[in-house]
N, C-alpha and C positions, 0 to 999 in steps of 0.2 A: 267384761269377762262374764260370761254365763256360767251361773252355780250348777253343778253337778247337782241331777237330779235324786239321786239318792240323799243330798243335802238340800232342796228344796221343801224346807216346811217353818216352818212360824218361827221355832225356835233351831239355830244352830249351834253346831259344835264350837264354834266361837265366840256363839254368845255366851256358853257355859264358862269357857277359858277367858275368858273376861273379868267374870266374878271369880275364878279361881285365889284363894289366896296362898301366894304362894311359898315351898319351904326353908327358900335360900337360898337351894341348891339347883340351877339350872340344867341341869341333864336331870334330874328326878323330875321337875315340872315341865321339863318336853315330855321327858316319858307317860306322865299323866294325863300331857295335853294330847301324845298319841293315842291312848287308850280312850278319850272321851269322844274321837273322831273314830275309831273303830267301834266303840261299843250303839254309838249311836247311828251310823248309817244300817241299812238294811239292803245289801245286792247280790249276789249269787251266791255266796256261801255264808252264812250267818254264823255258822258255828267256828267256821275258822276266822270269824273276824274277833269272834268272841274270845276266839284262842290266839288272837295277836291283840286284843286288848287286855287280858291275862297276862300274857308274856311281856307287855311293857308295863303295869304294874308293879309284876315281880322285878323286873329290873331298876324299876324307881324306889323298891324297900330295900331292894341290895348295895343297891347305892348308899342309900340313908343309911345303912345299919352297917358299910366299910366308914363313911364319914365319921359316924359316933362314937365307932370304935376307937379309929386314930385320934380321934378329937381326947377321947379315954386316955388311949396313949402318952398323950402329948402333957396332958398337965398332969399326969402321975409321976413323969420323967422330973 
């Protein structure tokens, strides 16, 4: 399989998601792991990669921050 050239360089988004540690929660560490594949390639539009690597950030704190709540929830109960 030939690597997409916009990901042809020493260090990949994968290698970064490799050493990710991660927070538990498997849909917040995709969400991370999308945002490190967006913030790092560079191809016709940068800003909007930039603005879909922001937008699954924001969805991996949102995530965290429904988890913690109900997690809150649950042992007040």
């Amino acid at each position: 399989m030939d690597i997409p050239k916009h990901y042809d360089k020493a260090v990949t988004p994968w290698d970064l998601q490799r050493h990710m540690e991660t927070t538990g929660n498997p849909f917040a560490d995709a969400r991370r792991a999308d945002a490190i594949e967006y913030a790092f390639r560079i191809k016709d539009d940068p800003i909007g990669d930039l603005r879909k690597a922001a937008h699954c950030l924001l969805a991996a704190a949102e995530e965290l921050e429904k988890v913690k709540t109900n997690d809150c929830q649950i042992k007040d109960d």
